[in-house]
C-alpha positions in Angstrom: 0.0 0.0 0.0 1.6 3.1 -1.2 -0.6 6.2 -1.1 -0.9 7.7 2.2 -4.1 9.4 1.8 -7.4 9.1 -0.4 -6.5 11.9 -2.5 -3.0 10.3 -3.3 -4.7 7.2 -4.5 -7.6 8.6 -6.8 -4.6 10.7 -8.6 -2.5 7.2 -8.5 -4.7 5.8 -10.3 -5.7 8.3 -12.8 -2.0 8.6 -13.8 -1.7 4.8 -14.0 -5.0 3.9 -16.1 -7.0 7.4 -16.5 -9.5 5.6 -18.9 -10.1 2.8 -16.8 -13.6 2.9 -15.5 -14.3 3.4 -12.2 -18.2 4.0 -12.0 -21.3 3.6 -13.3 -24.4 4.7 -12.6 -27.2 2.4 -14.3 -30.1 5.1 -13.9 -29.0 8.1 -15.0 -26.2 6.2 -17.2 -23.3 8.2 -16.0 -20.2 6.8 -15.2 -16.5 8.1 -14.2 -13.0 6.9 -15.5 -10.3 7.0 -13.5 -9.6 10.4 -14.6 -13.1 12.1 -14.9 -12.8 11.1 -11.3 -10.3 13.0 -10.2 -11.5 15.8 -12.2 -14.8 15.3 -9.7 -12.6 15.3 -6.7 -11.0 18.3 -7.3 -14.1 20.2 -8.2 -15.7 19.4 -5.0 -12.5 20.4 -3.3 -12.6 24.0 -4.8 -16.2 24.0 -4.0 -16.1 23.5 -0.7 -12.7 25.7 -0.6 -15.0 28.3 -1.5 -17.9 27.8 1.1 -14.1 28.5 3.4 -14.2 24.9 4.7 -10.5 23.6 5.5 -8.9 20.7 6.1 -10.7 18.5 8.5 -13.8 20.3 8.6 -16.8 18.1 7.9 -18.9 18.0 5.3 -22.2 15.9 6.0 -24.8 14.3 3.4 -28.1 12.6 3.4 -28.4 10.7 0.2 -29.2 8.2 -1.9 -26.6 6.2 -3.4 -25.9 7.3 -7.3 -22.8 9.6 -9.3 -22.9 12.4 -6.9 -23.0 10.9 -4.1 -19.6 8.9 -4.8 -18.0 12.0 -6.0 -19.0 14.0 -2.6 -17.8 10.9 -0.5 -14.5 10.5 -2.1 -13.8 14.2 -2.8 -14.7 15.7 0.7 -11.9 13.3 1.7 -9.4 13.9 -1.3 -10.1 17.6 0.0 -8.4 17.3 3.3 -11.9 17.3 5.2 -14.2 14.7 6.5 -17.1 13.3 5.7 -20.0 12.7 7.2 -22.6 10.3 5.7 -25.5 10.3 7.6 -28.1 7.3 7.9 -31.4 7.8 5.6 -33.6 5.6 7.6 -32.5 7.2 10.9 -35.1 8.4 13.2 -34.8 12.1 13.5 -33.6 12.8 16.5 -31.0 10.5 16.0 -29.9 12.5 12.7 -30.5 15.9 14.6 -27.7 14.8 17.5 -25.6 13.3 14.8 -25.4 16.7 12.7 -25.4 19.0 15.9 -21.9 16.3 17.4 -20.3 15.8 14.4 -19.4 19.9 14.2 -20.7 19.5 10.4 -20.3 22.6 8.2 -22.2 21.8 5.3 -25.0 19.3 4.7 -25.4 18.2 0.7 -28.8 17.2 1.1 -32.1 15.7 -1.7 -35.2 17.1 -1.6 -36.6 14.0 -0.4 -34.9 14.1 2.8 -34.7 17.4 3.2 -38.3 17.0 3.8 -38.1 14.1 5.7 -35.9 15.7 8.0 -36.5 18.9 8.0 -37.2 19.1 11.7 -33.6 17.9 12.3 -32.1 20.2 9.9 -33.9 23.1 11.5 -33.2 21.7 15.2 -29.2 21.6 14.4 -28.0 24.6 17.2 -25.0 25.5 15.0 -24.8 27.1 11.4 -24.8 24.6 8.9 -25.1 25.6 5.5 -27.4 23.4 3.4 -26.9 22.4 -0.2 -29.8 20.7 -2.5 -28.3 18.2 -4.0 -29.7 15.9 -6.6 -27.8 12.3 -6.9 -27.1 12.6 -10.7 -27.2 16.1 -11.4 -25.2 17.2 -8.6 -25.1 20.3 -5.8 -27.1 23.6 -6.4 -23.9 25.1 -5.7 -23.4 27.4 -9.1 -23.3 30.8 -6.8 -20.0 29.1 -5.0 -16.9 30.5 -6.2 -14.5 27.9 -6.4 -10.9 28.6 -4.8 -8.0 26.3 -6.3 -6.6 25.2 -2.6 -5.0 22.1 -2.5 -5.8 20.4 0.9 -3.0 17.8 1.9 -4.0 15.2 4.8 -1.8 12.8 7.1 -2.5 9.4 6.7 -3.4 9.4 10.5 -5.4 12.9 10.0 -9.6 11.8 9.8 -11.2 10.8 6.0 -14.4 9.6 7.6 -16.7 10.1 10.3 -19.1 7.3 10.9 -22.0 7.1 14.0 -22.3 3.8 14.8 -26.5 2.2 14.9 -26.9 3.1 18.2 -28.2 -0.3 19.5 -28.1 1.1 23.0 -27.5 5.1 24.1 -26.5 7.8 21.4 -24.7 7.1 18.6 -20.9 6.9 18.6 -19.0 8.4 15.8 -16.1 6.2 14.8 -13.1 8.6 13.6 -11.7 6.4 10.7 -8.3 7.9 9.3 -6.9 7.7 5.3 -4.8 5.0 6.8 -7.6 3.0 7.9 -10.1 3.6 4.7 -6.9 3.0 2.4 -6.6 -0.5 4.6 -10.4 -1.6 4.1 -10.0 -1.1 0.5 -7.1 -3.1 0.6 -8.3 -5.8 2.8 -11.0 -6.3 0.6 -9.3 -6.5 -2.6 -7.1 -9.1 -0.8 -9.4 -11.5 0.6 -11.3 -11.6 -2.7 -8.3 -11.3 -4.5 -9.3 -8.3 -7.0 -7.7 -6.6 -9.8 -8.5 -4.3 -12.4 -10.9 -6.5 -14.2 -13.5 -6.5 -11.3 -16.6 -4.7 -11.6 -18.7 -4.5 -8.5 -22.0 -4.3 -8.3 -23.0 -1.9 -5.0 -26.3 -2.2 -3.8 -25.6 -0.9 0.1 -25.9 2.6 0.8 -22.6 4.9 1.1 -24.0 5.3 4.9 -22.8 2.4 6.1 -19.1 1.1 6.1 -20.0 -1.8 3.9 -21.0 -0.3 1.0 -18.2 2.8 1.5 -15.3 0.4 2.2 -15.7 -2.9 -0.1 -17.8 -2.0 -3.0 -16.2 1.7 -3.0 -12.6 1.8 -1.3 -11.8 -2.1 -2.4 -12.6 -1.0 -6.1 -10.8 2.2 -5.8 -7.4 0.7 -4.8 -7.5 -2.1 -6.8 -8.3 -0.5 -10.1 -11.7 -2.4 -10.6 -15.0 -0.5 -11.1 -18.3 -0.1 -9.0 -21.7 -0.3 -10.9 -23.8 1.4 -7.9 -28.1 1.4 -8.7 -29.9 4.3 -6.6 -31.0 1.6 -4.1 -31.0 -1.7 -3.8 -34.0 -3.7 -6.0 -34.6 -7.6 -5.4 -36.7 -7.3 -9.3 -33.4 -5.2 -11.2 -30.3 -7.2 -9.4 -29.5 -10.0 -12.0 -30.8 -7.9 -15.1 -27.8 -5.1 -13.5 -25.3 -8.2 -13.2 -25.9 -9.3 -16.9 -26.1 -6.1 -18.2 -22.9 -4.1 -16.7 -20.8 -7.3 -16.5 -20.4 -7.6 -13.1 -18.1 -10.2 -11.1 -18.7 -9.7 -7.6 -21.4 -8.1 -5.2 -21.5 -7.4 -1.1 -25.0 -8.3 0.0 -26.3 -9.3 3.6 -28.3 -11.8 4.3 -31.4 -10.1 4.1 -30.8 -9.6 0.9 -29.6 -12.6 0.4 -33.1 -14.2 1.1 -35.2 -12.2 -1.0 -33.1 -13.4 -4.0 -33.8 -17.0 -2.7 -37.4 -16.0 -2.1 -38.0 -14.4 -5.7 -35.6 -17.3 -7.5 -38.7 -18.7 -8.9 -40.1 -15.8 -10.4 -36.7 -15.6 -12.3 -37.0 -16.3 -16.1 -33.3 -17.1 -15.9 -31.4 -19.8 -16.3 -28.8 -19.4 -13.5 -26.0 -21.6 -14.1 -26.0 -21.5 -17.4 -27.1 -17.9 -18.7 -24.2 -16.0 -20.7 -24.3 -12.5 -18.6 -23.6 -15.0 -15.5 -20.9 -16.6 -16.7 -18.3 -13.4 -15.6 -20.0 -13.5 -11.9 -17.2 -14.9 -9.9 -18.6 -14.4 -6.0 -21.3 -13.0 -4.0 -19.7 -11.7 -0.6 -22.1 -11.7 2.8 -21.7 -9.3 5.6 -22.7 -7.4 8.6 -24.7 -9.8 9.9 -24.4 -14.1 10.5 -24.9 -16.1 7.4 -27.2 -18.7 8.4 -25.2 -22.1 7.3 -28.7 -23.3 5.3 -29.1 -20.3 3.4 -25.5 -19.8 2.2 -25.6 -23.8 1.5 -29.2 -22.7 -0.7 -28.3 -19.9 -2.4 -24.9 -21.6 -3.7 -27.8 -24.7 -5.0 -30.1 -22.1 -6.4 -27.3 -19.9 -8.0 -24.6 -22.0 -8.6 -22.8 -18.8 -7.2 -20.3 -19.2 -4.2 -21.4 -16.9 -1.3 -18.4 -16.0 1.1 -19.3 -15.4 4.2 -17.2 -12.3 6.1 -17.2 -10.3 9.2 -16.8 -6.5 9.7 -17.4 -3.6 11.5 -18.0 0.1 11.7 -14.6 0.1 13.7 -12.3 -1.6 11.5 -13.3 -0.1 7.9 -15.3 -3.1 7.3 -13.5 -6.3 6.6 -11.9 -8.4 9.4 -12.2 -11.6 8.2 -13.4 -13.5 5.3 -13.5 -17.2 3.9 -10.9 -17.6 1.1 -12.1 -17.8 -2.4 -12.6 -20.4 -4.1 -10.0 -23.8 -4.1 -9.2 -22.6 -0.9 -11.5 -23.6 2.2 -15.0 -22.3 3.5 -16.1 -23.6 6.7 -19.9 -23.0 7.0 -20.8 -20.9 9.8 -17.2 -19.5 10.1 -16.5 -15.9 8.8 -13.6 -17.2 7.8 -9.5 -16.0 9.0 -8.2 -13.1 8.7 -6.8 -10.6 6.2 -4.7 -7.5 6.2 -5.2 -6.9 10.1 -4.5 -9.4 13.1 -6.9 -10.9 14.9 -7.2 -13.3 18.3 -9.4 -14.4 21.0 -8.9 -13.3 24.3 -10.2 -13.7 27.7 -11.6 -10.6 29.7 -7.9 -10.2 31.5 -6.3 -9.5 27.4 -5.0 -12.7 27.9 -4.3 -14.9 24.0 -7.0 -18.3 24.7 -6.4 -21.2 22.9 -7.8 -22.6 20.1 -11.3 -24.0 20.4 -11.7 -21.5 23.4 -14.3 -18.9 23.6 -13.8 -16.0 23.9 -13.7 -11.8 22.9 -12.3 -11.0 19.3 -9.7 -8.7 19.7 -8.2 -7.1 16.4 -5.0 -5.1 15.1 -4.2 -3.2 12.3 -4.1 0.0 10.0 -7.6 -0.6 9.1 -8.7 0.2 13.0 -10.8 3.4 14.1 -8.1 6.5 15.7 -10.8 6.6 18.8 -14.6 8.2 19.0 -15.5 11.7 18.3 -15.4 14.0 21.5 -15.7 10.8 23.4 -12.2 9.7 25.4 -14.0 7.9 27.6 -15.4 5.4 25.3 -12.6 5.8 22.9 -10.5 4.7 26.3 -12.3 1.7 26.6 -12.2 0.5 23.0 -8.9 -0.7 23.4 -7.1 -3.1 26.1 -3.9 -2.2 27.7 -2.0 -3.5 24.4 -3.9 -1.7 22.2 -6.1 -4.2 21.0 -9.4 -3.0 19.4 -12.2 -4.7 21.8 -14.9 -6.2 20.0 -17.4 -7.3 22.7 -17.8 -10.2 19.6 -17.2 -13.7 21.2 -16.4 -16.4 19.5 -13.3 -19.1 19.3 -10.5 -19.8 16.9 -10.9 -23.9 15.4 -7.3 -25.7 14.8 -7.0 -24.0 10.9 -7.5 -20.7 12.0 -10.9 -19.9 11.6 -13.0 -17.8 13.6 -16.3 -18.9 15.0 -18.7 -16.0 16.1 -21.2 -17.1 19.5 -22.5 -14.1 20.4 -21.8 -10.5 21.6 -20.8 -10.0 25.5 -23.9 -8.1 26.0 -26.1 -10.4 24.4 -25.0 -13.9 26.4 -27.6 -15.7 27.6 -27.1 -16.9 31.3 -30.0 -19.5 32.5 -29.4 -21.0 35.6 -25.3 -20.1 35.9 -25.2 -21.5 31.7 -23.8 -19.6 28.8 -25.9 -19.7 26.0 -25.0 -18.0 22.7 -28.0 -16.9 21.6 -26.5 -17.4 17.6 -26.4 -21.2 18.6 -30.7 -20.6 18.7 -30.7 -18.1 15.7 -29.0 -21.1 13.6 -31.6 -23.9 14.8 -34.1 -21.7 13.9 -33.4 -20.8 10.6 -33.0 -24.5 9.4 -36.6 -24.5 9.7 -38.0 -23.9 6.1 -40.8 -21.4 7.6 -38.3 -19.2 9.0 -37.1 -15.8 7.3 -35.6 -14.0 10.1 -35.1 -15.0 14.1 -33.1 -14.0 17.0 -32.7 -15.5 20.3 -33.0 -13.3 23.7 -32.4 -13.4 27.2 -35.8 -12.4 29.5 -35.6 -11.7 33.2 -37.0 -15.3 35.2 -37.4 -16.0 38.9 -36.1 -19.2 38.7 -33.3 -19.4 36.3 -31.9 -15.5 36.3 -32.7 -15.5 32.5 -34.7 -17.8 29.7 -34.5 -18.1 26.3 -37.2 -16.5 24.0 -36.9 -15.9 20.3 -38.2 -13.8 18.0 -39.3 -14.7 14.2 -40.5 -13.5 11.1 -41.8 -15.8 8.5 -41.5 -16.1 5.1 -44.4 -15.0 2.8 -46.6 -18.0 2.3 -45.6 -20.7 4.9 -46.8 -21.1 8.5 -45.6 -22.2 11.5 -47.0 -22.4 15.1 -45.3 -21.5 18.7 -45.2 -25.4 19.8 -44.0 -26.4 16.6 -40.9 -23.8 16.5 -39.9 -25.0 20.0 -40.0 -28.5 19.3 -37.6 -27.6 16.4 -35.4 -25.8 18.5 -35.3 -28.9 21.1 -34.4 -31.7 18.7 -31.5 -29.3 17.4 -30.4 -28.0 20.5 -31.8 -29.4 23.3 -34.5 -28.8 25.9 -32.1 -26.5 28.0 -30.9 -24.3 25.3 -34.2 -23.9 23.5 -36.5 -21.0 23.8 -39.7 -21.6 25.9 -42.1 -19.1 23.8 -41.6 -18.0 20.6 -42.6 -14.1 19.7 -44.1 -13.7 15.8 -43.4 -10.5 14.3 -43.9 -8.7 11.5 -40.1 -7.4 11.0 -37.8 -7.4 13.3 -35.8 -4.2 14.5 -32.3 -3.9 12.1 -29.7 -1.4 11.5 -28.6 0.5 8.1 -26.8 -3.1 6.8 -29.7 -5.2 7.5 -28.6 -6.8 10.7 -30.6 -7.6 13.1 -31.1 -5.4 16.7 -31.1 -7.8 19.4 -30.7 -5.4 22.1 -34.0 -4.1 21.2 -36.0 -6.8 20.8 -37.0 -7.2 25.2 -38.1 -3.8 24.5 -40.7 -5.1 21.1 -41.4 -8.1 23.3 -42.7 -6.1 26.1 -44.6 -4.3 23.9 -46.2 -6.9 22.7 -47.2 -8.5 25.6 -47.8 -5.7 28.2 
């Protein structure tokens, strides 16, 4: 890894291959070599020069994903400032303490959710200059001289600013440095072993770390392109693949089930259809990959479906399965690339292997700390300067990771650790099942007991007695959940994974 900084790399590569492409944008049809997007960088950088923003002053936006919404994202940072994407299906308070922490100075905002938010936007106690801003044609912003100052940034100075989904308290904003962002591309591009012939097909928003760091950055630094679609769309995804010729796409495993769920409606013939034939991987993030739908989509599609594991924290990728000859392990997010990564018990203290216990994780790709927040920033890392997960899981004999759980989330009936994933999994090889998750409630007798919550597919049933009974032949009387709660949807963050934390609170709902 060469470049220091984001701005280093898009003119890297723009000397190297300035008519490679880079992006397109299947709506409006745009796209950007590598040169046209360094021209875009350095317009927004004497645009925002000329609203008298400087280096590491922070530039928010609330849009959709699409041609200007990539060039504001990479060329706030190539600029010397930070940016700010902020989460379009954030309630709006959330976004109104997000935009009043962060110390944003501008906010490129649609019309759409400068409606929807308008409250917020109004609400912010500091002066924040708004800009419409419409995804393919770009920032109202023809009254802004432009001043030609280059900014120049520290691979340690902050690129981007990212609030984590606030499962419980106020959202944390994860200061990620050109260091880091520059690693997550670069871990990406080495687990799935890209080069410039990649073309990735984007369908996570540019507000959360997925879709910025491995269908963005991973593209960026390995000279590949991104075809990114306004939104994701479970009717447009294959006729996108054939069309632009993509090779690989990040999903998660919501996603990943609608595809299964609308496979039959396809009038395609998956393994043999020509605009397939360059499709080389689907990738599956921030959340588990149930082991029965990976094993069904890879029937279905004839596609293989790596399973990772990422976070806000660590620019996305931590670990991943190889691709294919190498290994997969089924229910294993796989080893790790590009950063370092071990289990260790609560003293910081290496466990061996077939141990549980926390992930801990090194590397360039880390977060610097959290934004006006030392003290949580101080207890992010151990006395080593490991990156604390609160993930637990173990390490099998081959190096693969196993994820149980989260610290929080652990299950204790009667004095017994129960990783409430170990329920999730049982669950979901039931065919009725589209989404579960298992939780701890309060009990006289045992401290806690297991419940679950579940969402079914369209068009098959399933009863409470019949779920439990399930659960007990797979996992045992102990270990299974004594009353199963049926909802509609359950709570999720940006990526599509699911809120555990917050499902007592929907239960309690339901049932008070």
């Amino acid at each position: 890894m060469t470049a220091t900084n984001v701005r280093a790399q898009v003119d890297a590569r723009a000397a190297e291959a300035p008519a490679s492409p880079f992006l397109v944008a299947p709506e409006s049809g745009q796209t950007l070599s590598s040169a046209e997007l360094r021209q875009q960088c350095r317009l927004v950088e004497r645009k925002l020069r000329g609203l008298g923003l400087e280096p590491e002053d922070k530039a928010a936006f609330l849009l959709d994903n699409g041609y200007w919404t990539t060039s504001l994202f990479l060329g706030t940072m190539y600029a010397g400032m930070v940016t700010v994407p902020l989460n379009a299906v954030a309630g709006v308070p959330q976004v109104q303490y997000i935009l009043e922490h962060c110390d944003a100075n501008v906010l490129f905002c649609s019309a759409r959710y400068r409606e929807k938010f308008a409250d917020a936007i109004r609400g912010c106690p500091r002066p924040l200059r708004v800009i419409a801003t419409d995804e393919d044609s770009g920032p109202a912003w023809d009254d802004i001289t432009e001043m030609d100052i280059e900014g120049a940034a520290d691979a340690e100075d902050d690129a981007l600013l990212l609030y984590t989904s606030g499962t419980t308290g106020l959202p944390k904003g994860a200061r990620l440095s050109h260091r880091a962002v520059l690693a997550g591309g670069h871990n990406t591009a080495l687990a799935h072993e890209l080069t410039s012939y990649d073309r990735a097909l984007c369908v996570l928003p540019l507000y959360h770390i997925n879709g910025e760091m491995v269908t963005v950055m991973g593209p960026l630094v390995s000279g590949g392109a991104v075809v990114m679609p306004r939104k994701f769309s479970a009717t447009e995804l294959w006729g996108l693949v054939m069309t632009h010729q993509c090779t690989w796409m990040s999903v998660v495993p919501t996603i990943i089930k609608y595809m299964l769920d609308r496979a039959d409606n396809e009038d395609i013939d998956f393994r043999n259809a020509p605009g397939l034939k360059q499709l080389r991987f689907g990738r599956s993030a921030s959340a588990p990959l149930p082991a029965s739908v990976q094993q069904e989509f890879e029937e279905v599609f004839g596609i293989p479906m790596i399973e990772t594991m990422g976070l806000t924290e660590t620019c996305a990728p931590i670990l991943s399965n190889p691709m294919p000859p190498g290994t997969r392990k089924s229910g294993s997010p796989g080893i790790a690339f590009g950063n370092e990564v071990v289990i260790a018990d609560e003293r910081g203290t290496e466990l061996p292997d077939n141990q549980v216990g926390e992930l801990l994780i090194k590397g360039n790709n880390v977060l610097s700390g959290y934004y006006k927040n030392p003290d949580a920033s101080a207890s992010a890392f151990n006395a080593d300067g490991w990156f604390c997960t609160g993930d637990l899981g173990f390490r099998d004999e081959d190096g693969y990771f196993f994820i149980t759980g989260r610290s929080k989330e652990l299950i204790i009936k009667g004095g017994e650790n129960i990783a409430p994933r170990e329920i999730d999994d049982a669950l979901y090889l039931h065919e009725a099942v589209l989404e579960a998750a298992a939780i701890g409630v309060d009990d006289d007798n045992y401290g806690q007991d297991v419940q679950a919550c579940v969402r079914l597919r369209d068009g098959f049933s399933a009863g409470e007695s019949e779920l439990i009974e399930h659960c007990r032949h797979h996992v045992g009387p102990f270990k299974a959940p004594s009353r199963i709660h049926f909802l509609e949807d359950l709570p999720k963050g940006p990526s599509g994974k699911i809120q555990r934390l917050k499902l007592p609170e929907v239960v309690a709902g339901n049932t008070g």
